[in-house]
SEBAKOL-437171 format. One record per residue (C-alpha): x, y, z; residue in one letter. Coordinates in pm, 1 decimal, decimal comma. Layout:
BEGIN
<node><xx>X</xx><yy>Y</yy><zz>Z</zz><residuo>A</residuo></node>
...
***
This chain:
BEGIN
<node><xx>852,7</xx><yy>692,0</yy><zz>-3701,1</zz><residuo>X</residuo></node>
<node><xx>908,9</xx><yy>351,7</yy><zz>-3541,6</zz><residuo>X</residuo></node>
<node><xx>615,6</xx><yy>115,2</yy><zz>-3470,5</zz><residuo>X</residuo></node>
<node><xx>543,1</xx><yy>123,8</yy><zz>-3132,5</zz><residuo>X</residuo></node>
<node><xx>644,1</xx><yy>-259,1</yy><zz>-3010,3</zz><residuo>X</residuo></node>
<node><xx>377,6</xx><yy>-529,4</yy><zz>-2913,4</zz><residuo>X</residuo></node>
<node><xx>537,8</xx><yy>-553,2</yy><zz>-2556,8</zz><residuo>X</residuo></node>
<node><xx>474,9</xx><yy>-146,0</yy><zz>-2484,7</zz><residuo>X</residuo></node>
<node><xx>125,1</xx><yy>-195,7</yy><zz>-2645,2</zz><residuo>X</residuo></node>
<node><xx>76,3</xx><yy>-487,5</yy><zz>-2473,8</zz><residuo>X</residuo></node>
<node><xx>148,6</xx><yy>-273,8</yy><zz>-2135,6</zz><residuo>X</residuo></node>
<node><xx>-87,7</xx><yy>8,7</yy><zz>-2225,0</zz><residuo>X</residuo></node>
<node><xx>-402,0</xx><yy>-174,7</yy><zz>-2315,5</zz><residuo>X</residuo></node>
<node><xx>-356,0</xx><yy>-376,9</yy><zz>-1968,4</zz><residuo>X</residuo></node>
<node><xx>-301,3</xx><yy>-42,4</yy><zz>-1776,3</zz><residuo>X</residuo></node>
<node><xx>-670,6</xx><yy>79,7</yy><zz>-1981,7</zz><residuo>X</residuo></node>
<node><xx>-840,5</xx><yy>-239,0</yy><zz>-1863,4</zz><residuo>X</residuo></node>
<node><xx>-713,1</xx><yy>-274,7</yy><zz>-1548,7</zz><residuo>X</residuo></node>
<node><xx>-878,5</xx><yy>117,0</yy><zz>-1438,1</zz><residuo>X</residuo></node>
<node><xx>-1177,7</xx><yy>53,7</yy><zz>-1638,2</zz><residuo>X</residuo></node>
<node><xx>-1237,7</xx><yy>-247,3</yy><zz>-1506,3</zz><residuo>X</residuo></node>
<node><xx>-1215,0</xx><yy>-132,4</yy><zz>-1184,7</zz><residuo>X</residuo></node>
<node><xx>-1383,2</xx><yy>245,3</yy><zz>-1199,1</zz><residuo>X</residuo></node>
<node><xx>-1755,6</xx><yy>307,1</yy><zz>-1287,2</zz><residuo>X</residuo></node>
<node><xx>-1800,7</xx><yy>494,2</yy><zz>-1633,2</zz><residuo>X</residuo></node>
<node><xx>-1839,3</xx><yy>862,2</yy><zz>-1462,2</zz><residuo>X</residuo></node>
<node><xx>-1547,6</xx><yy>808,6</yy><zz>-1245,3</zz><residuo>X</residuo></node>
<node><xx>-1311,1</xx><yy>1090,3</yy><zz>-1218,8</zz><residuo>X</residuo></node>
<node><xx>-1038,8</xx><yy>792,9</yy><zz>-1289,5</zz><residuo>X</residuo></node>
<node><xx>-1228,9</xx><yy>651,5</yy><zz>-1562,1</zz><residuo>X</residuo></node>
<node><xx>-1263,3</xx><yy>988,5</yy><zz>-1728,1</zz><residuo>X</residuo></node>
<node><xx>-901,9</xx><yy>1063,7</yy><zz>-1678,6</zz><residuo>X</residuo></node>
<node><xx>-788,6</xx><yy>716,3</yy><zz>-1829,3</zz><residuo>X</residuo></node>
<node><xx>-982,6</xx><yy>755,9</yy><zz>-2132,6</zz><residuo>X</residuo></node>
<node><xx>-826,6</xx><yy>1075,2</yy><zz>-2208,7</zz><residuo>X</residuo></node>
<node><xx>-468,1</xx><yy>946,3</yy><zz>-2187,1</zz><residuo>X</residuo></node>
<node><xx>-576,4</xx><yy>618,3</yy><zz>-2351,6</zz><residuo>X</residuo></node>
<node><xx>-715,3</xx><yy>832,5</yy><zz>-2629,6</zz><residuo>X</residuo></node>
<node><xx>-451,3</xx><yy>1026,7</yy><zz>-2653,0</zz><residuo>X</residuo></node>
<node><xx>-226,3</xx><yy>771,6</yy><zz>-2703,6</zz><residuo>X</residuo></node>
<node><xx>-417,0</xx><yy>601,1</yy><zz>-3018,6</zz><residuo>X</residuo></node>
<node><xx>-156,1</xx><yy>866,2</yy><zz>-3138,2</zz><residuo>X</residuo></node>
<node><xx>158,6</xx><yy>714,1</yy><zz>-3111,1</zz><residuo>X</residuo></node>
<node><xx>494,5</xx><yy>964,9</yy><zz>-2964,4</zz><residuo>X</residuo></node>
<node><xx>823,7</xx><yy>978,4</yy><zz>-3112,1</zz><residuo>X</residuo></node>
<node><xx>1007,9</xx><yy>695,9</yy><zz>-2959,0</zz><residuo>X</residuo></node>
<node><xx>1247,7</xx><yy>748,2</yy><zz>-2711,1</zz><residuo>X</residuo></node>
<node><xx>1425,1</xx><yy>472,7</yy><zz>-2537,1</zz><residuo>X</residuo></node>
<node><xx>1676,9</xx><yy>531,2</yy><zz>-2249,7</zz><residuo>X</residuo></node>
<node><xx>1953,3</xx><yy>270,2</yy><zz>-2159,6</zz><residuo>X</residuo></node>
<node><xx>1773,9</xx><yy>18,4</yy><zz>-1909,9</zz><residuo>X</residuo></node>
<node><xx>1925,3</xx><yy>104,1</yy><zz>-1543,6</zz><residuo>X</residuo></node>
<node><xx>1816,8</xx><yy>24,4</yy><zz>-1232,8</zz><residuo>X</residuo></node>
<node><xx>1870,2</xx><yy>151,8</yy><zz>-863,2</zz><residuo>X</residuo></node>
<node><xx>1932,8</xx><yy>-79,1</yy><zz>-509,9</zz><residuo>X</residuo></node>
<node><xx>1525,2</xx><yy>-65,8</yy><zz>-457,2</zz><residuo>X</residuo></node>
<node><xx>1519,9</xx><yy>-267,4</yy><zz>-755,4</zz><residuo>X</residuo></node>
<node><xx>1647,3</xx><yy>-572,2</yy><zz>-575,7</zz><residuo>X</residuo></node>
<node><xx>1247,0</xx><yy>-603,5</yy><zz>-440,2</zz><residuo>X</residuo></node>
<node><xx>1101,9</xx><yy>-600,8</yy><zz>-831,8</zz><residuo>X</residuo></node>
<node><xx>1140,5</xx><yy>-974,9</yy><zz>-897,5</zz><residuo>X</residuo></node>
<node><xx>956,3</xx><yy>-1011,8</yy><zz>-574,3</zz><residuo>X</residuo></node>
<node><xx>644,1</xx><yy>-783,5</yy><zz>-642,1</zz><residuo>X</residuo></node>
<node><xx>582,1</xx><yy>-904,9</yy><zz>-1014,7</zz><residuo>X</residuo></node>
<node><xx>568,6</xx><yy>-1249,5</yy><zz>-880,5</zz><residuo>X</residuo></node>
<node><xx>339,9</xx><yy>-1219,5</yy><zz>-606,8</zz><residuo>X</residuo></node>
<node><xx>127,4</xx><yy>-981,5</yy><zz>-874,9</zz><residuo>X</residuo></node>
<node><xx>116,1</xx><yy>-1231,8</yy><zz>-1134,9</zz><residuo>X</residuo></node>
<node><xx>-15,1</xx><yy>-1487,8</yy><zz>-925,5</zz><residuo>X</residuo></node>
<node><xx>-300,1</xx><yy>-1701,0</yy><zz>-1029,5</zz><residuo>X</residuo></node>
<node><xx>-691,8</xx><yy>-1516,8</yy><zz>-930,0</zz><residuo>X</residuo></node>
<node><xx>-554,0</xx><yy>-1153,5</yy><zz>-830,8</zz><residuo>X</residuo></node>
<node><xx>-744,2</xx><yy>-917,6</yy><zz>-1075,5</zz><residuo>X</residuo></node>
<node><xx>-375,3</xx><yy>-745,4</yy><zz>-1153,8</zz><residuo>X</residuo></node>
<node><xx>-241,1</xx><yy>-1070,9</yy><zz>-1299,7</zz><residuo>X</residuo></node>
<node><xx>-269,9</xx><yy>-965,9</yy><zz>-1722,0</zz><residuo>X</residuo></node>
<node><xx>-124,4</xx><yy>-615,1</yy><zz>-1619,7</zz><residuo>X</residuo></node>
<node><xx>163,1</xx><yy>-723,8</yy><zz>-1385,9</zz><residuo>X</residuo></node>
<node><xx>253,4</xx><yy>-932,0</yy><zz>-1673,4</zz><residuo>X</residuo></node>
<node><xx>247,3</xx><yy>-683,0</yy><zz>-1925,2</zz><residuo>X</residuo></node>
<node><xx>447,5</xx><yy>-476,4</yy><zz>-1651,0</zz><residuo>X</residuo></node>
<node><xx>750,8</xx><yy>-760,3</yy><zz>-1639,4</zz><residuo>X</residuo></node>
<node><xx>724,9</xx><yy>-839,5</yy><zz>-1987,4</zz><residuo>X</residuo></node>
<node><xx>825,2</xx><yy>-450,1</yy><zz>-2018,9</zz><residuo>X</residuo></node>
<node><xx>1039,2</xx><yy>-400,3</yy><zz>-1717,6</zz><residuo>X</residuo></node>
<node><xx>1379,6</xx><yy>-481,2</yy><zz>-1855,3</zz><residuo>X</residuo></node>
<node><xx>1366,7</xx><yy>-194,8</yy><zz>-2074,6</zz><residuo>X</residuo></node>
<node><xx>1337,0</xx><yy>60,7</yy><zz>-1816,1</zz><residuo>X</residuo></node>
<node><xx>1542,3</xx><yy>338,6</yy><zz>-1674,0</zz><residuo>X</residuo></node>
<node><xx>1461,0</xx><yy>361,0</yy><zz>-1366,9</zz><residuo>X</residuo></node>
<node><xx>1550,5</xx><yy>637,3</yy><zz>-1117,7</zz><residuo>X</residuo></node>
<node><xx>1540,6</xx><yy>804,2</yy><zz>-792,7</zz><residuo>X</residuo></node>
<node><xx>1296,0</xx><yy>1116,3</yy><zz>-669,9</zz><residuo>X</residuo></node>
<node><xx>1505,3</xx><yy>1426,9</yy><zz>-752,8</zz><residuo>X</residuo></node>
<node><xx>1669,4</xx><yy>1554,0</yy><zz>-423,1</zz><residuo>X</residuo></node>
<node><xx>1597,6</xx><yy>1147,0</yy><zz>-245,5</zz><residuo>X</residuo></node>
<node><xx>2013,4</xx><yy>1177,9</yy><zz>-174,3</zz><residuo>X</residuo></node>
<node><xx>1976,5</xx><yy>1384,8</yy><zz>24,5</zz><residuo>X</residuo></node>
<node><xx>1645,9</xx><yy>1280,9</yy><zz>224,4</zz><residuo>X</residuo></node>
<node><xx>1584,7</xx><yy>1008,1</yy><zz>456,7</zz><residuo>X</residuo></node>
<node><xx>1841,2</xx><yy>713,2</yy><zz>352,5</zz><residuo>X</residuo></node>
<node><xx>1612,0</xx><yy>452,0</yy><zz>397,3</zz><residuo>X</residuo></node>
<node><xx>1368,6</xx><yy>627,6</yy><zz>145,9</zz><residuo>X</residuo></node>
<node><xx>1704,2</xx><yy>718,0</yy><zz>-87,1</zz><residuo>X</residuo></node>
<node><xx>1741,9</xx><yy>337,3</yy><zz>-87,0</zz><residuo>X</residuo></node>
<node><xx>1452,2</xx><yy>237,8</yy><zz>-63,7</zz><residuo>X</residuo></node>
<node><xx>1256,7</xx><yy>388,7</yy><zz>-365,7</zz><residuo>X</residuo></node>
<node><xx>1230,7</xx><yy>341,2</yy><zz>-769,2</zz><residuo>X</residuo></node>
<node><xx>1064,4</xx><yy>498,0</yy><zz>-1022,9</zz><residuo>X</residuo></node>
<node><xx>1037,4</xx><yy>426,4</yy><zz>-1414,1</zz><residuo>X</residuo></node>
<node><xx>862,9</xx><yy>608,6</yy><zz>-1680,4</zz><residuo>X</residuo></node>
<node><xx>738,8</xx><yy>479,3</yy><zz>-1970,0</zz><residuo>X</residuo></node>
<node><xx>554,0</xx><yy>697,2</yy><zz>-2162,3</zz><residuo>X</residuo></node>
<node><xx>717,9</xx><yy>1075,9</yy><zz>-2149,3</zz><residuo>X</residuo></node>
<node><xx>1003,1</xx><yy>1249,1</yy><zz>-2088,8</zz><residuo>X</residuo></node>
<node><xx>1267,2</xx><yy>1025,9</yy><zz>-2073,0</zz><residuo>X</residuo></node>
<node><xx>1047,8</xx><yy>731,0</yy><zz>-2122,1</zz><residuo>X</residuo></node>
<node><xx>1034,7</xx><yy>454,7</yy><zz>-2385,7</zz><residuo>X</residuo></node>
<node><xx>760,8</xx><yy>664,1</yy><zz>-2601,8</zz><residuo>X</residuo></node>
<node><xx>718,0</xx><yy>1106,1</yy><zz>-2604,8</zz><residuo>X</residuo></node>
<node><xx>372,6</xx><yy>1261,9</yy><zz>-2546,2</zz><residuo>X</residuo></node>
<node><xx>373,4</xx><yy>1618,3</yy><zz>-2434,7</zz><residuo>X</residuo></node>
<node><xx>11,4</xx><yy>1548,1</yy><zz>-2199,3</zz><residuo>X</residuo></node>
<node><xx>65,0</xx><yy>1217,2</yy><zz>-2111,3</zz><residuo>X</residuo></node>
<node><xx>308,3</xx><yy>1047,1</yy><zz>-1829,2</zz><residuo>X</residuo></node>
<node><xx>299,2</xx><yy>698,0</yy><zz>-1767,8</zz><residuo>X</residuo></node>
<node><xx>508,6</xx><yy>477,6</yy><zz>-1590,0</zz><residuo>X</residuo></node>
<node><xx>597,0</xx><yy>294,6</yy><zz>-1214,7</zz><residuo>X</residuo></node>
<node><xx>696,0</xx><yy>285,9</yy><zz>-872,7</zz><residuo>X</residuo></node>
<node><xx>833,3</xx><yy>40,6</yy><zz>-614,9</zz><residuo>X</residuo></node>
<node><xx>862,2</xx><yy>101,6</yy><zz>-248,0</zz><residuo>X</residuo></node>
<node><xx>1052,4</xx><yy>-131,3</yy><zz>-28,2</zz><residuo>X</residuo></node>
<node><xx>911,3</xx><yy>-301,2</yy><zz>272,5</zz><residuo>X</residuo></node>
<node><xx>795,0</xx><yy>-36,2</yy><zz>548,9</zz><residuo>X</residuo></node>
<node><xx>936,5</xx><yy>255,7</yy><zz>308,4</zz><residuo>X</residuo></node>
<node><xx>713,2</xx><yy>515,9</yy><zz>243,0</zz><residuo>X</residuo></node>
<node><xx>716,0</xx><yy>767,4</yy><zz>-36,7</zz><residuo>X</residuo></node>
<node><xx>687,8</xx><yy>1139,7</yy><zz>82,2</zz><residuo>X</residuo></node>
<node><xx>414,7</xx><yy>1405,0</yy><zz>53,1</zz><residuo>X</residuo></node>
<node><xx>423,4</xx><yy>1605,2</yy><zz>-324,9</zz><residuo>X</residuo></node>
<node><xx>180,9</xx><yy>1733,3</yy><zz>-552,3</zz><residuo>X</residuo></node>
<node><xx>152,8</xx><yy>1794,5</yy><zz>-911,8</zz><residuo>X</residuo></node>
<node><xx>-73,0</xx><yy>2024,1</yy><zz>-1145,9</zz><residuo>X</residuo></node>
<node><xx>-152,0</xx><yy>1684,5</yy><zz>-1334,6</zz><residuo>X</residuo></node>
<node><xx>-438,4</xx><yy>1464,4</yy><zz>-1226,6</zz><residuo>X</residuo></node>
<node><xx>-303,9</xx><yy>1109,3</yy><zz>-1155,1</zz><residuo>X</residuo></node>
<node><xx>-432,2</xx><yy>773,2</yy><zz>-1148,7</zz><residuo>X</residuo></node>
<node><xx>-255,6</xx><yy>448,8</yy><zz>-950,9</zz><residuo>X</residuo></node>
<node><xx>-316,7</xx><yy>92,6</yy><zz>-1027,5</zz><residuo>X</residuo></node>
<node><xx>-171,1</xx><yy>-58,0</yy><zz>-731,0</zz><residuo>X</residuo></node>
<node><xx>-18,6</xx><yy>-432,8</yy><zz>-783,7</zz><residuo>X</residuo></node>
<node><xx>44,0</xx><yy>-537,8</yy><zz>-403,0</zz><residuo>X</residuo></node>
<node><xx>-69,0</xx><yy>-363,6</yy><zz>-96,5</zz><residuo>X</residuo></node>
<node><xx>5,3</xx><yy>-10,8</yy><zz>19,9</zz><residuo>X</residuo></node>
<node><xx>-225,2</xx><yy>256,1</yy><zz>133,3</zz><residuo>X</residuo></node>
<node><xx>-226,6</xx><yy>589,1</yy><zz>23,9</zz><residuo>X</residuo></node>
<node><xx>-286,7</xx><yy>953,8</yy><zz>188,7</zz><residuo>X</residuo></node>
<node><xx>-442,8</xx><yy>1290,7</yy><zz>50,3</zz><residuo>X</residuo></node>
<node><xx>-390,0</xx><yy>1588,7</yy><zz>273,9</zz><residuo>X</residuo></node>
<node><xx>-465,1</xx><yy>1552,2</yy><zz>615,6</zz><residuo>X</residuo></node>
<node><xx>-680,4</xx><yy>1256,4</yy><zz>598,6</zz><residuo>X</residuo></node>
<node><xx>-612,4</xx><yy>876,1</yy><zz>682,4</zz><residuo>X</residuo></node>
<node><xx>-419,9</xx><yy>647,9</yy><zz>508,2</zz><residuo>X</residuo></node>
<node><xx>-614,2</xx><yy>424,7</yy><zz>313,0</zz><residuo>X</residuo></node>
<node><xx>-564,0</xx><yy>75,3</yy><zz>130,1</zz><residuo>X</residuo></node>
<node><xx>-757,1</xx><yy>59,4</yy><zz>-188,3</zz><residuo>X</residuo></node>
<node><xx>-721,1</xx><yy>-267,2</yy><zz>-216,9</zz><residuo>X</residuo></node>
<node><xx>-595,5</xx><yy>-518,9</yy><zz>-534,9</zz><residuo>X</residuo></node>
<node><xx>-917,9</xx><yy>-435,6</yy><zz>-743,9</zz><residuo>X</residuo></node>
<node><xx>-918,4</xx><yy>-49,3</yy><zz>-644,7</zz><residuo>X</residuo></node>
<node><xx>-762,2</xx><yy>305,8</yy><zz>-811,6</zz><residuo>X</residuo></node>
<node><xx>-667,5</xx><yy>596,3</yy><zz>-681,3</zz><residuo>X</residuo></node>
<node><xx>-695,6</xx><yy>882,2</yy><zz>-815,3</zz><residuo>X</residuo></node>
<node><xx>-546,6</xx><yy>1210,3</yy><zz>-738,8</zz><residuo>X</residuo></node>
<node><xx>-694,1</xx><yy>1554,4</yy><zz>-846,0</zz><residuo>X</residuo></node>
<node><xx>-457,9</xx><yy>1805,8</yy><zz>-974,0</zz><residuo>X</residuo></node>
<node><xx>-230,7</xx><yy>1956,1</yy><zz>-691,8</zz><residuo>X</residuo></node>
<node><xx>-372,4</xx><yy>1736,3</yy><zz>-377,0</zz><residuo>X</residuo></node>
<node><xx>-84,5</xx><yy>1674,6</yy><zz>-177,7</zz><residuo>X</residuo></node>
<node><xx>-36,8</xx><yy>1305,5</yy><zz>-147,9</zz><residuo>X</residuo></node>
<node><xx>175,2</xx><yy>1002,8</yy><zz>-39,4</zz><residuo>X</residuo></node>
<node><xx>196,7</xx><yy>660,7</yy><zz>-47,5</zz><residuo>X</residuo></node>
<node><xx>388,5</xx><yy>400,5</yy><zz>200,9</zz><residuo>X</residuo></node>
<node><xx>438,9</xx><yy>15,5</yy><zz>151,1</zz><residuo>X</residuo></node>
<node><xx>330,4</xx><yy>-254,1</yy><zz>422,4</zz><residuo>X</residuo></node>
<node><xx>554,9</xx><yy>-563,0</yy><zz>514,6</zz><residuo>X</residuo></node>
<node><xx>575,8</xx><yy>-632,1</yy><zz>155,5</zz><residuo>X</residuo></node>
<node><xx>682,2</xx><yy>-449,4</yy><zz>-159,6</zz><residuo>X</residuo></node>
<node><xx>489,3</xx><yy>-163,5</yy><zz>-266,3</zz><residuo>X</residuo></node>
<node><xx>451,3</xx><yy>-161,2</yy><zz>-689,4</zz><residuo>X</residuo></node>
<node><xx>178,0</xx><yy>64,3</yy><zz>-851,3</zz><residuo>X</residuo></node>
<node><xx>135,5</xx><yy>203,8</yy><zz>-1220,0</zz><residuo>X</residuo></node>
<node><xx>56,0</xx><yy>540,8</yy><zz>-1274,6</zz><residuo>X</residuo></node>
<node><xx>-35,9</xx><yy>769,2</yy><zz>-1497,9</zz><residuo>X</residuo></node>
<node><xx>-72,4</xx><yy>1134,6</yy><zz>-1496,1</zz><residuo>X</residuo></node>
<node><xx>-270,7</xx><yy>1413,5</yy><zz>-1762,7</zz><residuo>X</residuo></node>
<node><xx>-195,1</xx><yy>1696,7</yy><zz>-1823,1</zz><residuo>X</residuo></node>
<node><xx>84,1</xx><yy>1972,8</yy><zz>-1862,5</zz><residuo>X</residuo></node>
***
């Protein structure tokens, strides 16, 4: 088995500091990163796809820069995150085409750790989205548990209740099967995730 590179390690530890740094010990999105971060002591069979991107992807440059900037508390992560980005294959929502065009355009997603990702792990998905500007990602659930690091403003919904903006230094975590969704403000929306779980 391959070594897994410095640049994808690199990416991981960041993602692990960035929610514990921001999360209390007990936190369901503390307790969730430590099992995926355990987990992946264990390194996957690697399994790189050929780097792609889609017309959202245009707005990347854009969001790493303004997350990298000096005195956000995302600045080692979104780094980490651009150092790895030209590796990734990213893609659409399956059945976007044929949804709202502005959301078809309008969206991105990448994973890095999982199926097709750069690295395999049968409980773990990792990876990240981009919303354009005023685009907002639909309502879906998922039996995993998820956690968000977001990297530039957005706000996020579960259920029926309000949207809310966690903020640079904030998580959000999502219990198994909550319904959710996520919309970007006037900027760029770009988050890491990562989800436990089969």
């Amino acid at each position: 088995m391959a070594e897994r590179s410095t640049t994808l390690q690199a990416f991981l530890d960041s993602m692990h500091r960035a929610i514990r740094s921001r999360t209390q010990p007990n936190d369901p999105a503390a307790l969730a990163a430590d099992r995926i971060f355990s987990t992946l002591e264990r390194q996957g069979p690697s399994a790189p796809q050929p780097p792609d991107q889609v017309p959202a992807c245009r707005h990347l440059e854009q969001a790493l820069a303004a997350a990298k900037q000096a005195g956000r508390p995302d600045t080692e992560h979104a780094g980490a995150l651009a150092a790895l980005a030209p590796q990734l294959a990213w893609y659409l929502r399956p059945g976007s085409d044929s949804a709202d065009p502005q959301f078809a355009t309008g969206h991105a997603n990448a994973t890095i750790i999982g199926k097709n990702g750069l690295e395999e792990c049968p409980k773990v998905r990792i990876g990240v989205s981009l919303l354009a500007p005023d685009v907002s990602y639909p309502d879906h659930r998922h039996p995993p548990e998820e956690v968000y690091v977001p990297l530039s403003p957005g706000a996020w919904r579960q259920e029926d209740g309000p949207w809310r903006e966690p903020g640079l230094d904030g998580v959000v975590y999502n219990p198994p099967n909550i319904l959710h969704a996520m919309r970007a403000s006037s900027v760029p929306l770009l988050a890491t995730w990562c989800l436990w779980g089969d």
